[in-house]
C-alpha positions in Angstrom: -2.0 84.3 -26.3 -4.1 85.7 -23.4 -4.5 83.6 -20.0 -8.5 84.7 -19.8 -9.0 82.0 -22.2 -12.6 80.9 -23.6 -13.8 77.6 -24.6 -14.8 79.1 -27.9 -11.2 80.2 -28.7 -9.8 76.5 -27.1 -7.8 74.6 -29.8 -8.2 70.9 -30.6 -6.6 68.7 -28.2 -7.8 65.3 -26.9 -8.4 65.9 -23.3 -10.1 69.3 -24.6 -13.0 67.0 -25.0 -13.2 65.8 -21.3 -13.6 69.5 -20.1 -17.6 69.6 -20.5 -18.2 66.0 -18.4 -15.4 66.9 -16.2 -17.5 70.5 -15.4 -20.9 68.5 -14.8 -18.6 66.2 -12.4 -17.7 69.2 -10.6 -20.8 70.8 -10.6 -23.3 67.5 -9.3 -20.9 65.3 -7.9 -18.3 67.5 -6.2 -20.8 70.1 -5.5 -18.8 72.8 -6.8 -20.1 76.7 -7.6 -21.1 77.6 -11.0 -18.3 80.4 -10.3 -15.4 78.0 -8.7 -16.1 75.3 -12.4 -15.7 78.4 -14.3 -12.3 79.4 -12.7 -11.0 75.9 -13.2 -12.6 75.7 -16.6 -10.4 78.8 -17.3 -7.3 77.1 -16.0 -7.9 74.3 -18.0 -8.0 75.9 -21.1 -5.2 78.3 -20.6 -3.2 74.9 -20.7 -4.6 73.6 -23.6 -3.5 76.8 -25.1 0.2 76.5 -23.5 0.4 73.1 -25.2 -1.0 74.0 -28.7 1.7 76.7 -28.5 4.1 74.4 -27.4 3.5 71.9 -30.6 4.0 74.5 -32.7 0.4 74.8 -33.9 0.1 71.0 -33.7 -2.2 68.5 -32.0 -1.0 66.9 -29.2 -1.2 63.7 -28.0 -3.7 62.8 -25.0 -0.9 62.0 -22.3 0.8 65.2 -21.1 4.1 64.5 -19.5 5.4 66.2 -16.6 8.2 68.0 -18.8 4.6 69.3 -20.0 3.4 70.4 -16.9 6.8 72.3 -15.6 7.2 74.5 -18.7 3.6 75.4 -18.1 4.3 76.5 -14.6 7.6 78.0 -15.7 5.5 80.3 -18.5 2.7 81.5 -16.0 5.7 82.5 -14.2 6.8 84.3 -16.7 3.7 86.2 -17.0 3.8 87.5 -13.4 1.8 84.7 -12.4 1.2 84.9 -8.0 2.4 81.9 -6.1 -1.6 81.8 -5.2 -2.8 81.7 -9.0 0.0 78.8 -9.7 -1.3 76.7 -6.6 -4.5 77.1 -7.8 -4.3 76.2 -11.5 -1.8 72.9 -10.5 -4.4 72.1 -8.1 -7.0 71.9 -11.4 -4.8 70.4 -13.2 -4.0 67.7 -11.0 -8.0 67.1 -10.2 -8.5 67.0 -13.9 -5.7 64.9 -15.2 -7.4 62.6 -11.8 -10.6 62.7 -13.5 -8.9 61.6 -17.1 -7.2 58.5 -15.4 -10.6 57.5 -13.8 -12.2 57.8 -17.8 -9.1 55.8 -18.8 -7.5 58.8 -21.2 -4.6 59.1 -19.4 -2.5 56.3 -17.5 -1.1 58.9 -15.2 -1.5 62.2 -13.4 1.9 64.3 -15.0 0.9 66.9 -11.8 1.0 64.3 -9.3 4.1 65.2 -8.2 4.8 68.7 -8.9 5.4 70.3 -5.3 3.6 73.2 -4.6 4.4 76.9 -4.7 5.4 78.0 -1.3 2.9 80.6 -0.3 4.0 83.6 2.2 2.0 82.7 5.4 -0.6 85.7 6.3 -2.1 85.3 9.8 -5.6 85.9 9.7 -7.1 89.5 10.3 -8.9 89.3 13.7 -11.0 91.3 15.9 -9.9 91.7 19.6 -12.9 91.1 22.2 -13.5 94.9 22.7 -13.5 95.4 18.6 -16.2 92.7 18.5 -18.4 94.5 21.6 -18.1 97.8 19.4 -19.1 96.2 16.1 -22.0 94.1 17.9 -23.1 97.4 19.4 -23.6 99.3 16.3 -27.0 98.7 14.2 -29.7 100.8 15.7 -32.0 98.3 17.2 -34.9 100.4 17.1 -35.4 99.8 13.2 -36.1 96.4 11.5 -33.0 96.6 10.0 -31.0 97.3 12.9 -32.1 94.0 14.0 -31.7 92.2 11.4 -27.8 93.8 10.7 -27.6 93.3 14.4 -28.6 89.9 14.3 -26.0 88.8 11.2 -23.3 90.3 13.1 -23.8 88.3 15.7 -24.7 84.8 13.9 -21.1 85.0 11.7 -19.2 85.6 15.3 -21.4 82.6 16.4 -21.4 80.2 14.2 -18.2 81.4 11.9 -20.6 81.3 9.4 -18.7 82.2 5.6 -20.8 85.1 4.0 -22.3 83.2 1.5 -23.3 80.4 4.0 -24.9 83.0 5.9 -26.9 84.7 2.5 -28.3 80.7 1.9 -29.6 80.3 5.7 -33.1 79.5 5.8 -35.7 79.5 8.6 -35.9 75.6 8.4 -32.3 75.3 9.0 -32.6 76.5 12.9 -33.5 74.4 15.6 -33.8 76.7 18.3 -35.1 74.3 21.0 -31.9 72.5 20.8 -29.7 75.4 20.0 -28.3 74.4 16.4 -28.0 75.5 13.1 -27.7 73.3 9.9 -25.1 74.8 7.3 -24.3 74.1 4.0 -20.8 74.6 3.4 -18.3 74.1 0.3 -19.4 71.5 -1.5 -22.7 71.4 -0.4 -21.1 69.7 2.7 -23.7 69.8 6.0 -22.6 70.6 9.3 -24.4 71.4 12.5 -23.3 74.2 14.9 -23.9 74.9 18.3 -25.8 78.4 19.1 -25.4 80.0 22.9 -28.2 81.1 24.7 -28.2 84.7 23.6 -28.1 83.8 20.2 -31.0 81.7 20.1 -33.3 85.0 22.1 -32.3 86.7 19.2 -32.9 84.4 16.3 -36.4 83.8 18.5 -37.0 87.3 18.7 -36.0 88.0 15.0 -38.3 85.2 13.2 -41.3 86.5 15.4 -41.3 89.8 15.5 -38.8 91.6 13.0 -38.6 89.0 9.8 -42.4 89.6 8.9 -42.2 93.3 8.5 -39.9 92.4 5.8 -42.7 90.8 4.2 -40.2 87.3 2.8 -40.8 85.8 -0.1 -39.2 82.9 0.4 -37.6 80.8 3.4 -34.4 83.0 3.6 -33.4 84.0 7.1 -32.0 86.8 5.6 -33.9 89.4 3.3 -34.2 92.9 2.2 -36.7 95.8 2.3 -37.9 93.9 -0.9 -38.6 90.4 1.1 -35.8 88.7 -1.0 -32.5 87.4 -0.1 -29.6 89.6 0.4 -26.6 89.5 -1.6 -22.9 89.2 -0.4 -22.2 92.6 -1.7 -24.9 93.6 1.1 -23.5 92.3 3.7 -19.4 93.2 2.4 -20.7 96.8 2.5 -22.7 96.6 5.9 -19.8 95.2 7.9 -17.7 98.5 6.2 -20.0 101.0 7.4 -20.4 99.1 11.2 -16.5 98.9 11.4 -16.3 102.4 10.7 -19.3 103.1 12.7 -16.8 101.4 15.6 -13.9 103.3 14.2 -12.3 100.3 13.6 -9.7 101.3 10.9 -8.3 98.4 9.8 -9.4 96.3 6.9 -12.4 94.5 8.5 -15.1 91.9 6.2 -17.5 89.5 6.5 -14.7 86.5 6.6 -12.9 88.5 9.6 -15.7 87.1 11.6 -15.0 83.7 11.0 -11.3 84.3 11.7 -12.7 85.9 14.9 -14.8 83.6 16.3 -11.8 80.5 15.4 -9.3 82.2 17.5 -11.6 83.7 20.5 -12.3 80.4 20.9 -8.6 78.8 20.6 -7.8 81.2 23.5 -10.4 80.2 25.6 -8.8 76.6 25.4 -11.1 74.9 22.4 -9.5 71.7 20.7 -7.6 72.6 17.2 -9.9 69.4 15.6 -13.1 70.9 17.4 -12.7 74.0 15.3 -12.0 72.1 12.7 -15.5 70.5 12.5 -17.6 74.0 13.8 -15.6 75.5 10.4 -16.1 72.8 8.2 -12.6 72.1 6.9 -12.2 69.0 5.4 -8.7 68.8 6.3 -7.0 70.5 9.4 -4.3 72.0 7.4 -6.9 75.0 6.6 -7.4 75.4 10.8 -3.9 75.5 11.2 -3.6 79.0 10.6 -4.9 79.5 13.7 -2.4 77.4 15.6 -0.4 80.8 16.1 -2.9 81.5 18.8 -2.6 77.7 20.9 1.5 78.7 20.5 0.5 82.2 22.4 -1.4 80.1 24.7 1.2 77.6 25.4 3.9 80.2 25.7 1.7 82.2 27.9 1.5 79.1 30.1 5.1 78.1 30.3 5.8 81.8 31.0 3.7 81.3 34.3 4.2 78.3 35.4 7.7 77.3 34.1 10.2 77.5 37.8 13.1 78.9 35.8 10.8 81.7 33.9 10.3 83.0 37.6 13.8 83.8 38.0 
């Protein structure tokens, strides 16, 4: 049995048949990417298989138990399963078996309680204020696109624009006289971000002078020599070459930007919930990462200002 399970290869099982209204759920309530339903759909299926297996070729019934639901865990385990890949496929199973009790095929969630793996905790790669200065300096301004790398660079450091939320931008979503720009976030969630002066000169100066040699087909901030938008894989391999332009040797992308701009802005004394919002997290465990910085901060602080540190 392979875990890249397909739906044509799924055996017969009674929730099997939820898995088609549960991916239109996802996909117009939730909001989901085609790509995220998919890698759930997978999950989902790769149970269905664990449980065929388990019956012994049988069908079984519609309410998994959580006996179920720890073998299952215990067999991706087996398989050399990550910590990350087992939070992730409990986390669908959990949102699906959800989604079963709400159609009233299930009377309760088996993955409810199943605690989570414990995941090593990796602090965020960031850039240091003089790493930043060099990778801002880099694009050659005196080409279109020089100013139009330039000018990406410096929107995901101010706005912590994610790279795809930065490839869906569109003119329409700036308002320049007031200094904000509407994103559209997982989940097709909406959030409004502040811009600083020097970043609305150089959207203004972009749109007006730079964008229509590019000859745009569409409303995307964004485009290529072509006029359409730019792809993710664009803009993975244009950060590479500027952070090796900078001689910045470390692993550097897109998302290290976003990191960037969430703890350059803890230092400077921002509110943990502020950053919260400007990132759109929908719950403040996901900012917490960058609480490592506020603890620098703080220590910094009591350091100075402590009587018995002076001694």
């Amino acid at each position: 049995m392979t875990e890249s399970a397909t739906s044509a290869t799924a055996p017969p099982c009674p929730l099997a048949a939820l898995l088609p209204l549960w991916q239109d759920h996802l996909l117009a309530q939730r909001g989901l990417s085609q790509q995220t339903v998919l890698s759930y759909s997978q999950d989902l299926e790769n149970f269905f298989l664990f449980r065929q297996e388990l019956s012994g070729g049988g069908i079984m019934g519609a309410q998994p138990d959580e006996q179920e639901v720890f073998l299952y865990l215990a067999w991706l385990r087996a398989r050399q399963n990550t910590g990350r890949t087992l939070a992730r496929r409990l986390s669908a199973l959990r949102a699906f078996f959800d989604f079963a009790m709400q159609e009233g095929v299930i009377k309760t969630n088996p993955a409810q309680l199943m605690d989570n793996p414990k995941l090593p905790q990796h602090l965020p790669e960031v850039l240091t204020r003089d790493e930043m200065e060099k990778m801002l300096s880099q694009p050659d301004m005196r080409e279109r696109g020089g100013q139009r790398d330039r000018c990406m660079l410096e929107l995901l450091y101010a706005a912590g624009l994610r790279v795809s939320e930065l490839c869906d931008l569109c003119v329409p979503d700036l308002d320049l006289q007031r200094g904000l720009v509407r994103v559209f976030g997982k989940g097709a969630k909406e959030r409004l971000v502040p811009l600083h002066d020097f970043m609305q000169r150089m959207l203004e100066n972009y749109i007006s002078h730079w964008r229509p040699a590019f000859s745009p087909t569409g409303n995307q901030l964004f485009v290529n020599r072509s006029g359409h938008a730019l792809t993710r894989q664009y803009i993975w391999k244009m950060v590479k070459k500027y952070a090796l332009a900078a001689d910045i040797r470390r692993p550097i992308s897109p998302h290290t930007f976003r990191h960037s701009f969430a703890t350059h802005l803890l230092e400077g004394g921002a509110d943990l919930r502020a950053v919260q919002l400007l990132l759109g997290h929908a719950d403040i465990s996901a900012t917490e990462i960058y609480t490592h910085v506020q603890a620098e901060r703080l220590r910094g602080i009591h350091r100075q200002f402590h009587p018995r540190s002076q001694m």
